[in-house]
VEXDREN-2710 file (C-alpha; in Angstrom, 1 decimal):
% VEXDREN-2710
k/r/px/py/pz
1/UNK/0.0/0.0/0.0
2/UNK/2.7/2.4/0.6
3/UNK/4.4/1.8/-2.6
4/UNK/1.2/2.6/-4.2
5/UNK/0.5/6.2/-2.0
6/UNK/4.4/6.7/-3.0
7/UNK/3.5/6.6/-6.4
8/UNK/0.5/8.7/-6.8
9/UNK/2.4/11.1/-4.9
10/UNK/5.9/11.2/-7.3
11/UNK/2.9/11.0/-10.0
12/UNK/1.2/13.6/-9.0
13/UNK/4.3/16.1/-8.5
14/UNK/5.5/15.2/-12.1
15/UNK/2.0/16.0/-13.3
16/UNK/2.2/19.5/-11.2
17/UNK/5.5/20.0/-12.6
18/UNK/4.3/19.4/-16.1
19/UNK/1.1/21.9/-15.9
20/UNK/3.4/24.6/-14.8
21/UNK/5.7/24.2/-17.5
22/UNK/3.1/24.4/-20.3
23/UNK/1.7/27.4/-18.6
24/UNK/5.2/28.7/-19.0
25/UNK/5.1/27.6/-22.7
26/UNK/1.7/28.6/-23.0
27/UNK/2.9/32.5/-22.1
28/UNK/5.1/31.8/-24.2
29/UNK/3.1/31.0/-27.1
30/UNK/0.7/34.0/-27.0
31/UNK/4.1/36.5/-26.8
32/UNK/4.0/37.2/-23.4
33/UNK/8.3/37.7/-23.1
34/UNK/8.3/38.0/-19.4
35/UNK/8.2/34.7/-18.5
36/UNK/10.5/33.3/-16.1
37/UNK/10.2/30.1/-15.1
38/UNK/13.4/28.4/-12.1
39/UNK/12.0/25.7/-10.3
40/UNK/8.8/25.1/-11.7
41/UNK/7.2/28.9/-10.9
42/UNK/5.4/30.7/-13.3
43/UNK/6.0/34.4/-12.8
44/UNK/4.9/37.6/-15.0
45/UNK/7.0/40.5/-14.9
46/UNK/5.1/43.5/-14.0
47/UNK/2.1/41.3/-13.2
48/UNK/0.5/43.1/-10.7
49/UNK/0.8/46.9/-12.8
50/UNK/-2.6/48.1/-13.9
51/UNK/-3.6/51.4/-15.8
52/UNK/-1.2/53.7/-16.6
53/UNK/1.6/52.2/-14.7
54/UNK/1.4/49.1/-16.6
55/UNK/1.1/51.2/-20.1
56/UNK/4.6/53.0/-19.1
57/UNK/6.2/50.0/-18.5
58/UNK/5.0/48.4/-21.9
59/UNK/6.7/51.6/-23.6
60/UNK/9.6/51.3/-21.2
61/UNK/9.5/47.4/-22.6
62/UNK/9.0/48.8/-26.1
63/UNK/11.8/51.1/-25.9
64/UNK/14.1/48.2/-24.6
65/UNK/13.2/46.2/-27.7
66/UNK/14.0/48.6/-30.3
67/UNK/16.9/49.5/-28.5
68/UNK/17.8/45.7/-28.7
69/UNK/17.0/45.7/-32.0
70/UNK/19.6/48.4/-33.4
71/UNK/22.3/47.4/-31.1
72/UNK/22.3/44.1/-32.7
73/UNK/23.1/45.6/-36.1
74/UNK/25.9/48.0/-34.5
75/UNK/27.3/44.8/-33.0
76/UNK/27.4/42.8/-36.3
77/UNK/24.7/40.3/-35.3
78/UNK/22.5/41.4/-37.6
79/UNK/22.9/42.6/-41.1
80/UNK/22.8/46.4/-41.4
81/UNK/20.2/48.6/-42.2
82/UNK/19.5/52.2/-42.1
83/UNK/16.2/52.3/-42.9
84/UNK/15.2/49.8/-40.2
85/UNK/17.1/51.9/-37.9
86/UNK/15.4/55.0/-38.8
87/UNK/12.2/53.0/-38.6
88/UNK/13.3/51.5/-34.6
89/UNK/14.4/55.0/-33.6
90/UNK/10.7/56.9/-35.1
91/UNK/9.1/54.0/-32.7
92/UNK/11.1/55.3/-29.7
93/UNK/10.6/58.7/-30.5
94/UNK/6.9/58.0/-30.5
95/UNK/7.1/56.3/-27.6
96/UNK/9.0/59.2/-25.6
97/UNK/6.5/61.8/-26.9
98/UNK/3.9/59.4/-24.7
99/UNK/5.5/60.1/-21.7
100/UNK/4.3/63.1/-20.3
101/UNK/1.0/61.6/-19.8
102/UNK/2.2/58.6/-18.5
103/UNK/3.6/60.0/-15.2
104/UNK/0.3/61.9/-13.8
105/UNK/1.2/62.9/-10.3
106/UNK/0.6/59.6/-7.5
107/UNK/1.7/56.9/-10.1
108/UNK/4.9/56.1/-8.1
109/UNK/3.9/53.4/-6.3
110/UNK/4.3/50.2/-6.3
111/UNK/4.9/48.0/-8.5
112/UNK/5.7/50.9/-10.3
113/UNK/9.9/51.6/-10.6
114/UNK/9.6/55.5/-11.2
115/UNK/11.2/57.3/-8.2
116/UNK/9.3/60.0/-6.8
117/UNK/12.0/62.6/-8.2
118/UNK/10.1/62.6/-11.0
119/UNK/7.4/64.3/-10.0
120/UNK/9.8/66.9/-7.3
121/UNK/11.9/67.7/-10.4
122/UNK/9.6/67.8/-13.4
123/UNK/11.6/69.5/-15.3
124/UNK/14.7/67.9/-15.6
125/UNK/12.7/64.9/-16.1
126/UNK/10.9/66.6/-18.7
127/UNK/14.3/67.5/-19.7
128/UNK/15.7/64.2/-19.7
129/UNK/13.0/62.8/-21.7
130/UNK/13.6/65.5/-24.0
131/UNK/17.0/64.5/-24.6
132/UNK/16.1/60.9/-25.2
133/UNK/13.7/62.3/-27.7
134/UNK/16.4/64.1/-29.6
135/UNK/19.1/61.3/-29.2
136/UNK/16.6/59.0/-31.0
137/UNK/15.7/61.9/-33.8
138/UNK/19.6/61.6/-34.6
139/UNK/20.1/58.2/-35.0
140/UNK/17.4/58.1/-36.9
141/UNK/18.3/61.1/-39.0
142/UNK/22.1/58.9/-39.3
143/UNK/19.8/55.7/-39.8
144/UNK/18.3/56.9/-43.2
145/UNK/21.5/58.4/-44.4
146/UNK/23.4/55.0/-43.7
147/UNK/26.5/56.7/-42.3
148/UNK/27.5/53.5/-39.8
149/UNK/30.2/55.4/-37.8
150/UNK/27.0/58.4/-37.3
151/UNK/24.7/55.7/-36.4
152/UNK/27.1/54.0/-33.6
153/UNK/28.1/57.2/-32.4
154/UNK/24.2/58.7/-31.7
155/UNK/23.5/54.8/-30.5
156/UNK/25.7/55.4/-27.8
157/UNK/24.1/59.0/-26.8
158/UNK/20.3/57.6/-26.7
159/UNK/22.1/54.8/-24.5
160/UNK/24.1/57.6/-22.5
161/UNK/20.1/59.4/-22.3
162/UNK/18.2/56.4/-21.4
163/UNK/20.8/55.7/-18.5
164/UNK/21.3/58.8/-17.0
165/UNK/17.5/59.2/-16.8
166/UNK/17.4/55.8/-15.4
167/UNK/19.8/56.3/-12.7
168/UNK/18.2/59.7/-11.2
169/UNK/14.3/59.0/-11.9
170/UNK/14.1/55.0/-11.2
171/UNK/14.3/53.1/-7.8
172/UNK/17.3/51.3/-8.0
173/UNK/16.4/47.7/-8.5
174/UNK/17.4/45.5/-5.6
175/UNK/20.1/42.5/-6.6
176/UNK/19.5/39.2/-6.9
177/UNK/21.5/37.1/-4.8
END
């Protein structure tokens, strides 16, 4: 009888195990990229942001991923390609013209990363998003005229923009250990 209970039990953890890796596969499947999945847990980046403290994230996401995108091309990865560039820098530029109306005053809490800085120093957030802005308006301007040695040097401003902003207006993320 024991063998039997020691069975259904292994059976039923293997079975456990298996459902939480297809509902990391699922997640998967349907393009959510956040997944994460170390000893059989499913977790969701960003799964408890709602509203407009989810949105920012997804353009903060968005941003990433173009960002991603170009950097691969700089680094030889990927073939190069101005207009693609161009294109990946008009979608950050877009994306930083969002912004303003994606920090309303009391979205700083949690889950949200956005220091409250933000809101004590508008304007050099404003500022800094501004400068983001124009970094991107560069390299896409050096995108569409296919000048690599442009396009790797304005690459490295939006990435000098997007970190300075980073390390003044976000809570530093704790370490994993």
């Amino acid at each position: 009888m024991n063998i039997i209970k020691r069975y259904l039990g292994l059976l039923f953890v293997k079975l456990l195990t298996l459902s939480i890796g297809t509902g990391a596969i699922h997640a998967q499947s349907i393009g959510e990229k956040n997944v994460y999945s170390p000893s059989n847990k499913l977790i969701v980046a960003h799964q408890d942001a709602t509203g407009v403290i989810k949105m920012r994230m997804d353009n903060m996401k968005s941003i990433g991923a173009e960002i991603k995108k170009i950097g691969a091309m700089i680094r030889g990865k990927r073939p190069f390609d101005g207009s693609q560039i161009a294109a990946a820098s008009e979608r950050i530029i877009g994306y930083g013209y969002k912004f303003k109306k994606l920090f309303p005053e009391g979205t700083g809490k949690d889950p949200s990363q956005a220091s409250q800085k933000i809101w004590t120093d508008w304007g050099g957030f404003t500022f800094a998003m501004n400068k983001m802005v124009r970094a991107a308006t560069i390299l896409a301007e050096s995108g569409r005229a296919g000048n690599v040695g442009q396009v790797k040097a304005s690459y490295r401003a939006l990435g000098k923009s997007c970190g300075g902003c980073h390390r003044v207006y976000r809570v530093k993320k704790k370490r994993r250990r």
